[in-house]
Wavefront OBJ file of the C-alpha trace (Angstrom):
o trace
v 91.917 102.717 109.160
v 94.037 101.759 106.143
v 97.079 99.717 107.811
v 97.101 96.724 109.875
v 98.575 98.588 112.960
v 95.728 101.275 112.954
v 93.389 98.301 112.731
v 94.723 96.659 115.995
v 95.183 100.138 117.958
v 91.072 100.505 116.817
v 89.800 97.265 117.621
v 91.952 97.256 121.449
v 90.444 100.874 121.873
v 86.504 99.485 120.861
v 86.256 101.910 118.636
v 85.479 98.543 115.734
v 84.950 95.219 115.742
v 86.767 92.530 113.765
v 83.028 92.011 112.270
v 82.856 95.349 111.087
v 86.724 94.935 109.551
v 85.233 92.129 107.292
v 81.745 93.229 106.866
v 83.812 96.834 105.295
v 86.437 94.594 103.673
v 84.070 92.640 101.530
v 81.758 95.733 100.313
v 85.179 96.863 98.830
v 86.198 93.313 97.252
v 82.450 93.666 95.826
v 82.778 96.929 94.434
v 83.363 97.635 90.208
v 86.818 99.000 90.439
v 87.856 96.075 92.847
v 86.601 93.996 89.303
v 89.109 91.119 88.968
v 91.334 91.600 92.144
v 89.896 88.294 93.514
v 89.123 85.248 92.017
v 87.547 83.625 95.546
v 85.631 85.529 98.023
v 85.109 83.680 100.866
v 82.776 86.020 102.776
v 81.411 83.423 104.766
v 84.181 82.240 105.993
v 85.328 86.024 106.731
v 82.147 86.500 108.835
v 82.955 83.481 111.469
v 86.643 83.854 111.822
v 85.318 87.513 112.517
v 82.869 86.940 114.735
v 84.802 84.274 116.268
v 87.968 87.233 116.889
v 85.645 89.578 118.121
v 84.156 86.373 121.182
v 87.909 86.353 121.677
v 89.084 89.836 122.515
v 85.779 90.369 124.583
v 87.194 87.378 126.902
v 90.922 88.634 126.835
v 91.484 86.096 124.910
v 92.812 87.549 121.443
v 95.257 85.214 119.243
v 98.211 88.379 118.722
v 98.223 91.709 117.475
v 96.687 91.008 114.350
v 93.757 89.115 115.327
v 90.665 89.888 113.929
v 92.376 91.813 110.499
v 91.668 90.674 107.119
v 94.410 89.115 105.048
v 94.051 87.731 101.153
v 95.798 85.262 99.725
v 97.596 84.629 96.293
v 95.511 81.674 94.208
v 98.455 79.440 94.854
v 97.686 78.614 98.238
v 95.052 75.854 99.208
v 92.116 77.308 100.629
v 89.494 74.766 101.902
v 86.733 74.661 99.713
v 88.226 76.474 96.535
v 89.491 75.691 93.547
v 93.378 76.610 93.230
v 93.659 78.198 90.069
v 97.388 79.450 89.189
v 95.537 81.830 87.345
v 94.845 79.660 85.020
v 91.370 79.067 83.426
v 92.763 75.451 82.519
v 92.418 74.854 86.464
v 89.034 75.581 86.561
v 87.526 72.065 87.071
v 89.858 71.313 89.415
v 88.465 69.633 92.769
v 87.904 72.262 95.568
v 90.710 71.931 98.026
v 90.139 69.739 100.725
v 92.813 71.627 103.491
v 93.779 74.858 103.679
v 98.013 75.458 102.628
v 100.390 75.226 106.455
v 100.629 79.118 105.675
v 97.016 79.627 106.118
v 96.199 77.623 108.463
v 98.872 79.348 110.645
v 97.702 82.543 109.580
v 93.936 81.829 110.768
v 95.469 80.040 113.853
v 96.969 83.743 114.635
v 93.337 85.046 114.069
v 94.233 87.030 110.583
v 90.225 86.851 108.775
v 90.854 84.779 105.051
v 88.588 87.348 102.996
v 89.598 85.020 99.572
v 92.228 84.385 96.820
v 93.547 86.783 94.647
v 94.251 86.874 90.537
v 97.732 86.679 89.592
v 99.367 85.912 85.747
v 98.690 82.444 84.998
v 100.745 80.240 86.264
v 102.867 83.050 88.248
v 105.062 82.870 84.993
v 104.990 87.045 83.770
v 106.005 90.425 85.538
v 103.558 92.325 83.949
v 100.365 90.991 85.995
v 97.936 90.481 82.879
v 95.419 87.910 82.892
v 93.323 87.823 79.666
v 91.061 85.131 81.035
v 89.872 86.136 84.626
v 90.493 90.110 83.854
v 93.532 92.422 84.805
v 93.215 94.200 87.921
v 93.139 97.479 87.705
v 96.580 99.574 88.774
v 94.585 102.306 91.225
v 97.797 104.660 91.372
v 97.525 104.054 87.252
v 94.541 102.707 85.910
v 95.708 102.552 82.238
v 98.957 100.332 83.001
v 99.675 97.526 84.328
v 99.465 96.446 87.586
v 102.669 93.961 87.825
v 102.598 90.359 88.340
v 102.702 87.508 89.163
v 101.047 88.669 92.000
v 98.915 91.440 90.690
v 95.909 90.661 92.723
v 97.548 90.864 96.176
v 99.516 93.776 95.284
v 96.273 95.700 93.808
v 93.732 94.411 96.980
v 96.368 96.521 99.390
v 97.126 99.336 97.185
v 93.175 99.704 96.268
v 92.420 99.302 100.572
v 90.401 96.139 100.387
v 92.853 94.349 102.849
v 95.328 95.902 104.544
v 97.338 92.997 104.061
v 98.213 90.302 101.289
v 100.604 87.000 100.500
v 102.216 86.638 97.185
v 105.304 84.091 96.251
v 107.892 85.687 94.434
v 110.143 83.617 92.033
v 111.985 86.265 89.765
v 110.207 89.651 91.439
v 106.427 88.399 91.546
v 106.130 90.529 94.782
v 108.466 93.099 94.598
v 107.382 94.392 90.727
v 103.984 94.475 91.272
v 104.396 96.219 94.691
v 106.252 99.067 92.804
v 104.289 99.589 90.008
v 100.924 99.239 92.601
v 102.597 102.039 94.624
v 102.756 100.040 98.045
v 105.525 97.977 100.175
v 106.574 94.290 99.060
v 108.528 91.631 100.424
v 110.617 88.586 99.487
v 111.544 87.026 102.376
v 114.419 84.369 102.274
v 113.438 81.041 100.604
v 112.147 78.798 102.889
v 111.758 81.337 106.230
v 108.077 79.974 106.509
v 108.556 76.931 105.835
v 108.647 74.376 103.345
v 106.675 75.513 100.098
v 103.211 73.979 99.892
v 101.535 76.537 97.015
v 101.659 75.862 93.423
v 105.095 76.077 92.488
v 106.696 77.498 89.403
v 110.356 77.038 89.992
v 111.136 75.092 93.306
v 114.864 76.624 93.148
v 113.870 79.769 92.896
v 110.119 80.408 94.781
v 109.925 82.458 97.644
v 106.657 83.622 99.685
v 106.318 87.346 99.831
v 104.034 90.276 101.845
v 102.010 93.060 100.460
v 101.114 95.809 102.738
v 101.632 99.993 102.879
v 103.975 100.204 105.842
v 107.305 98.707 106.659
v 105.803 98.401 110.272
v 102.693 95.803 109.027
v 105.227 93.840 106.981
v 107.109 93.353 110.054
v 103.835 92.293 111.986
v 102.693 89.935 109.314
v 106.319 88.473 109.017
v 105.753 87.923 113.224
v 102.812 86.066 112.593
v 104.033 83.864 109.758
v 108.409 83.168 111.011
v 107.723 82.756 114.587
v 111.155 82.625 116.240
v 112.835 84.138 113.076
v 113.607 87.638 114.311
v 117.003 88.813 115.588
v 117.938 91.959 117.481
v 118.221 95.030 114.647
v 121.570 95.697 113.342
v 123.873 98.340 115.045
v 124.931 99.962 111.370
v 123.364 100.967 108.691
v 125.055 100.752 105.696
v 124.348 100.602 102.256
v 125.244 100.175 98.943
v 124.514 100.756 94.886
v 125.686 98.538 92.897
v 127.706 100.302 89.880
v 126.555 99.172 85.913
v 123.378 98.337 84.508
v 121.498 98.500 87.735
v 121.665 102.058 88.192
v 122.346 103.311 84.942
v 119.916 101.746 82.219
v 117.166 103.364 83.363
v 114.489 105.725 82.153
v 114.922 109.020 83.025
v 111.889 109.086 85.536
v 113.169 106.286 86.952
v 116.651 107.641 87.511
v 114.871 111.036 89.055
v 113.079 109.146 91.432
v 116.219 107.119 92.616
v 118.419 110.156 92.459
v 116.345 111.798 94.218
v 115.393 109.572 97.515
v 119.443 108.957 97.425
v 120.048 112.677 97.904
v 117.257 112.621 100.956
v 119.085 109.935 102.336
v 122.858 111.172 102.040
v 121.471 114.727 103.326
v 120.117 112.530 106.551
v 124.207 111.586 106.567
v 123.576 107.787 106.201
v 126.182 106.174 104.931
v 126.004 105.020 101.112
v 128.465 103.972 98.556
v 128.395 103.460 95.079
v 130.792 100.482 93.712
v 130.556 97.346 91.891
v 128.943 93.913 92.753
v 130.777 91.128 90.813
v 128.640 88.295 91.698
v 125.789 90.321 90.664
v 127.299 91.374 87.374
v 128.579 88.109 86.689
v 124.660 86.407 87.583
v 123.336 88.291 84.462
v 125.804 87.305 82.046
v 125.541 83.715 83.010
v 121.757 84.466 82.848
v 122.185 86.304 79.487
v 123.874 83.350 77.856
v 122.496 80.207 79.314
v 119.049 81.237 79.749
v 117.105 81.563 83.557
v 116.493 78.477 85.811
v 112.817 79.578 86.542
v 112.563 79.445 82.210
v 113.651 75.882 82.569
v 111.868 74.892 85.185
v 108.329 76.299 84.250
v 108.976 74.590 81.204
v 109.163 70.937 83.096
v 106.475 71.958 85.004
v 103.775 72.305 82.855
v 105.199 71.543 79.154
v 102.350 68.906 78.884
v 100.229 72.188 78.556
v 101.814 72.547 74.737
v 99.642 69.547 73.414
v 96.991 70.093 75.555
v 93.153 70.863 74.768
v 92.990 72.686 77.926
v 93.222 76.150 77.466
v 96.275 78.680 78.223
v 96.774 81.916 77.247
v 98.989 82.754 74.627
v 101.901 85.028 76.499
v 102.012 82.131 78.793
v 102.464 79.533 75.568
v 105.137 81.309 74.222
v 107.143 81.655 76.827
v 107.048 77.788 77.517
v 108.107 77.363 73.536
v 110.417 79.960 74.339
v 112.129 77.770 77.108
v 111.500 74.473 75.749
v 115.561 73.968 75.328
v 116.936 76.238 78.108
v 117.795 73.488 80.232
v 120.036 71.698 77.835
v 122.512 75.386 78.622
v 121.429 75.548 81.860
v 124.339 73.626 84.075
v 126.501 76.592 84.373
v 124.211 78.647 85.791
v 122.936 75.809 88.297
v 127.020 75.011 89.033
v 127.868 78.712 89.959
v 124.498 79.385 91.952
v 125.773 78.256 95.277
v 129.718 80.317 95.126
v 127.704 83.380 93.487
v 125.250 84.008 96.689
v 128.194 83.409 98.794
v 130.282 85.853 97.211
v 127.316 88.141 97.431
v 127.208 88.278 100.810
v 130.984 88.454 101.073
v 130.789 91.640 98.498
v 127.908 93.331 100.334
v 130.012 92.741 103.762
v 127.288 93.916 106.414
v 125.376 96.607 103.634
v 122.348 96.211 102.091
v 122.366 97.048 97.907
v 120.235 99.955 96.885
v 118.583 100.217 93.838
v 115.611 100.845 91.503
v 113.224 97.823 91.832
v 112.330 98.179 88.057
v 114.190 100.320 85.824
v 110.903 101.970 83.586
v 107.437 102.630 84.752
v 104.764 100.439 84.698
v 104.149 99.393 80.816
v 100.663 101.116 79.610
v 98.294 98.307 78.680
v 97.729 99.364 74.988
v 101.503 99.076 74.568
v 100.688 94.915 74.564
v 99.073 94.118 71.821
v 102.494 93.367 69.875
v 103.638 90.224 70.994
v 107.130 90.515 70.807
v 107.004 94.158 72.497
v 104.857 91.999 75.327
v 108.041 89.819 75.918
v 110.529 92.450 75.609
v 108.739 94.160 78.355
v 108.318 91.214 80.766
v 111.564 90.787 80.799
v 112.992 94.222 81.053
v 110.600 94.424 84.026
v 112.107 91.114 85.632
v 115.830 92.277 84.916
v 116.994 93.144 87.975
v 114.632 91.304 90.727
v 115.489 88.411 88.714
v 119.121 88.461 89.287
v 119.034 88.677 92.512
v 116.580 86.134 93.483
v 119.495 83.974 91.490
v 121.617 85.522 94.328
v 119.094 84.022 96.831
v 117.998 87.817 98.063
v 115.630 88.662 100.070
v 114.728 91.923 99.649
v 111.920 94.719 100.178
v 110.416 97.579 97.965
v 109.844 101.099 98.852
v 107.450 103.636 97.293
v 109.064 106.300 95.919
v 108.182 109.346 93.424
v 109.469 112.231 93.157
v 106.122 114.005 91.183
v 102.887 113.177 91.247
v 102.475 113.341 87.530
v 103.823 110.188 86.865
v 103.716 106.757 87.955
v 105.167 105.362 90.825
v 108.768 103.940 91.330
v 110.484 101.643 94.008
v 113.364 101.453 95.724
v 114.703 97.956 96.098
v 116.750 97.288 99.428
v 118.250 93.702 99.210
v 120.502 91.667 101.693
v 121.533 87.963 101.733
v 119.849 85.037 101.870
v 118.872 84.631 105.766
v 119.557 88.325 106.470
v 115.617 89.051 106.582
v 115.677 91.005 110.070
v 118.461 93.537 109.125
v 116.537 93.471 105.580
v 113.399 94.612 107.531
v 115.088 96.588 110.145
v 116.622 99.155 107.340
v 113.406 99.498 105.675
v 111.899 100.693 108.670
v 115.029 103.248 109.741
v 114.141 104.246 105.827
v 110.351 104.742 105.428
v 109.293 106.909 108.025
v 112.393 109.149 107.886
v 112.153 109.829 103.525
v 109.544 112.773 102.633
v 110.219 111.393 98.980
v 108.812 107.891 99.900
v 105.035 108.477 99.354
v 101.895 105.936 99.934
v 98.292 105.719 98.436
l 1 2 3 4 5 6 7 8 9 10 11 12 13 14 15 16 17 18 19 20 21 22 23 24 25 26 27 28 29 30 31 32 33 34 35 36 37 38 39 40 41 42 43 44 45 46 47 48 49 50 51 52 53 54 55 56 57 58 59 60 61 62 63 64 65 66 67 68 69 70 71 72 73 74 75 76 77 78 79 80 81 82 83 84 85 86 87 88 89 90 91 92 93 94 95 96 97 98 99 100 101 102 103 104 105 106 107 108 109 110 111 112 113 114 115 116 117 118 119 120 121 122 123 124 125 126 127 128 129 130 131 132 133 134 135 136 137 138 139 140 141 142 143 144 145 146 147 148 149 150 151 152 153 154 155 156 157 158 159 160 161 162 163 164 165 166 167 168 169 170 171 172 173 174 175 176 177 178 179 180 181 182 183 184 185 186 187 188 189 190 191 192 193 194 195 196 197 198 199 200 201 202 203 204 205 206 207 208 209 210 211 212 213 214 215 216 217 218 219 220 221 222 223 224 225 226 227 228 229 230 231 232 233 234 235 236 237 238 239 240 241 242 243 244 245 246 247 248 249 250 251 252 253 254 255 256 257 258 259 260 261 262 263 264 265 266 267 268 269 270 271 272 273 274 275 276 277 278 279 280 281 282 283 284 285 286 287 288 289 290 291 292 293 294 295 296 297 298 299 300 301 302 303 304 305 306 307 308 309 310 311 312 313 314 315 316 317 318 319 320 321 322 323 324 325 326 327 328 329 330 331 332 333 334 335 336 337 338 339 340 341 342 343 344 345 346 347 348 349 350 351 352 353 354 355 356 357 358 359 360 361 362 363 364 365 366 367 368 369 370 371 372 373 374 375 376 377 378 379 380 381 382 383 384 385 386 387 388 389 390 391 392 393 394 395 396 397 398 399 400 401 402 403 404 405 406 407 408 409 410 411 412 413 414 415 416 417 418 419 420 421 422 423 424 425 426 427 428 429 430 431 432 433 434 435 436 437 438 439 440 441
C-alpha cells in the first residue's frame, strides 16, 4: 500500500486501520535514511486523528475517500503547536503556532492524519533543495544528488513512501523540480485555487500551493479534498503542444532521450502533438533575462533585514538576496507585461496543453556545490523553464519519465493556463497510465 487510493480501497475492505497507516507511517519518518525529511513529527497528533478516523468508518461515518491517510506538510504552513521554520534555523525561537494554516485545518476536517512538517531550502528561495543547517534529504531514486527544492522534504517523504501524500507551494518550480528530480508526480495548481495564501510567503505574485504524490489519480483526490467545487467535466480533446527554442532544445542529452522518447510513445498512441513556437513564452524569458525575476525582487523585500542581521542564514540564501538587492529598480517592465503575456498564453496554446522537459539536466550531484558560483549557475538553470511559466501564471503537473534505469530520473512538464487546472489534471491522467516510458519508485 504505497498510494493514497490503495490506502482507501484497504481500509473500506478492513484489511488496515487508519491506526496502523500512522503507526507504519511514523516508523518510516523515524528511520536513518528518512534523516532530515521532516523537521516536525507530530506523532501524537497522528495517533488521535487516527484513532479518531478509524471510530468514524466503524460508525459509517468516514469524512471522504481519504479519511484516515497520512498527509505531510511543507514548514510553511502553521501547524498548532510548532514552530514554522521556512527552513530557516534563524526561525528557530519562533513562538509555536497557535492555529493550524485554513489548508490544514481543511485537510484534517476531511480526515487526512497531519504526520508533521517537512524540510525545504530556507526560505523556499533555491531549486536545488539543500539545507546546510537542518540536513539535505536524501534523493532515494539518487542518493548522491540533490533532491530539488524548495520543497525537498515533501517531494522526498512521497518518493521515499513515508506518506503517500505531501503539500508544497511552488513560486518559480518549488514543486514541480523537486518532484522530477525525486522521481514522483507534482503539482502547481493555479494561484489562489485553495484559497487565499496563509503560509510563509516568498513572492505573493508569484506563490502557488502544490501536491506531491506517485499517481495522477491521488493528485486528483487530494486536489478534491483541498478545491471543493473546483472541478469541471474533462475536456473532449486532447491536444498538445511543444513549444519550439530553448525549451526543447538546450538540453542535456539524457534529458532530450527521455523527452524524445515518451513523445514517440505518445505520437505512436496517435495523440495529437505539435511542435511550434510560443511567443509569450519566448518573450517572458527575455524580459526575465534583462530585467531580472519578480520572485528575486520580492524575496529581497521580504527578508532584506536578514543582511544586517545577527540571526543566522545560510550563505546560498545571502547571496542571492545581495544578488537581488537592485532588481526591482528594472523590474516595471516585467510587472507591466505580466497580465497581456498570460493572456496571450492562453490565446497561443488555444485549447492544448505545452509539453516539455520539466528541467532540462539531471539532478546536480551534491559534490558539484562546493563552488559557489557553479551553486548559482545551477539553481538557476534548474529554475529556467518552471520559472517562466509560473510568470505565465501556469499551472502545470510533472510526470516521471526515464528512458534507462542507469540514470537519473527526468519529467515531463504538462502546463495549461491559469484556471485550466481540471483539463491540466484530466491530460495527466489520459497520459500516465497509458506511457510504458513513464516509470514510478
Amino acid at each position: 500500500m504505497t498510494t493514497a487510493t490503495s490506502m482507501t480501497r484497504a481500509l473500506a475492505a478492513g484489511d488496515t486501520t487508519s491506526a496502523q497507516l500512522a503507526a507504519a507511517a511514523i516508523d518510516r519518518a523515524r528511520q536513518p535514511e528518512s534523516t532530515a525529511v521532516l523537521l516536525a513529527l507530530t506523532a501524537d497528533r497522528a495517533r488521535y486523528q487516527a484513532e479518531a478516523a478509524d471510530r468514524r468508518r466503524a460508525r459509517g461515518a468516514a469524512r471522504g475517500d481519504l479519511d484516515g491517510i497520512p498527509i505531510a506538510w511543507k514548514d510553511v504552513f502553521d501547524i498548532q503547536g510548532t514552530v514554522t521554520t521556512a527552513g530557516s534555523a534563524s526561525h528557530l525561537h519562533d513562538a509555536p503556532a497557535a492555529v493550524d494554516s485554513h489548508l490544514v485545518r481543511r485537510a484534517h476536517d476531511s480526515g487526512l492524519i497531519t504526520l508533521g512538517k517537512t524540510n525545504l531550502s530556507e526560505f523556499a528561495f533555491s531549486g536545488l533543495g539543500v539545507n546546510r543547517y537542518f540536513g539535505t534529504p536524501i534523493n532515494p531514486v539518487a542518493p548522491e544528488r540533490v533532491p530539488g527544492g524548495s520543497s525537498s522534504g515533501s517531494a522526498v517523504a512521497v518518493a521515499r513512501g513515508i506518506v503517500p501524500l505531501a503539500v508544497g507551494t511552488d513560486t518559480s518550480g518549488s514543486v514541480r523540480v523537486p518532484a522530477a528530480y525525486c522521481g514522483i508526480i507534482g503539482y502547481r495548481a493555479t494561484p489562489g485555487r485553495y484559497g487565499p495564501n496563509d503560509f510563509a510567503p516568498l513572492s505573493a505574485t508569484l506563490d502557488s500551493i502544490g501536491l506531491f504524490a506517485t499517481t495522477v489519480d491521488d493528485i486528483i483526490a487530494l486536489d478534491r479534498v483541498l478545491a471543493p467545487g473546483e472541478h469541471d467535466d474533462p475536456p473532449r480533446s486532447r491536444r498538445f503542444v511543444i513549444p519550439a527554442g530553448e525549451w526543447t532544445e538546450d538540453l542535456t542529452p539524457e534529458i532530450a532521450a527521455d523527452f524524445q522518447a515518451v513523445i514517440a510513445e505518445m505520437r505512436c498512441a496517435e495523440t495529437d502533438i505539435r511542435i511550434r513556437s510560443i511567443p509569450s513564452l519566448d518573450t517572458a524569458q527575455k524580459l526575465m533575462d534583462s530585467h531580472g525575476t519578480i520572485v528575486g525582487a520580492e524575496a529581497h523585500r521580504l527578508h532584506r533585514h536578514r543582511l544586517d542581521s545577527t540571526l543566522p542564514i545560510e550563505p546560498a540564501t545571502r547571496r542571492r538576496l545581495e544578488d537581488n538587492a537592485h532588481t526591482a529598480d528594472s523590474l516595471a517592465p516585467v510587472y507591466a507585461a505580466m497580465r497581456a503575456l498570460c493572456a496571450d498564453f492562453a490565446a497561443e496554446l488555444d485549447g492544448a496543453t505545452l509539453l516539455c522537459p520539466t528541467v532540462r539536466h539531471a539532478p546536480p550531484r551534491l559534490s558539484e556545490l562546493s563552488d559557489p558560483a557553479h551553486y548559482d549557475n545551477l539553481n538557476a538553470s534548474t529554475l529556467r523553464t518552471t520559472m517562466a511559466l509560473s510568470y505565465l501564471g501556469a499551472c502545470g503537473i510533472t510526470l516521471p519519465i526515464r528512458a534507462s534505469a542507469s540514470r537519473p530520473p527526468s519529467g515531463l512538464l504538462l502546463s495549461r493556463p491559469s484556471g485550466h487546472d481540471a483539463e491540466l489534471l484530466a491530460h495527466a491522467a489520459a497520459i500516465g497510465p497509458q506511457r510504458r516510458i513513464l516509470t514510478y519508485p
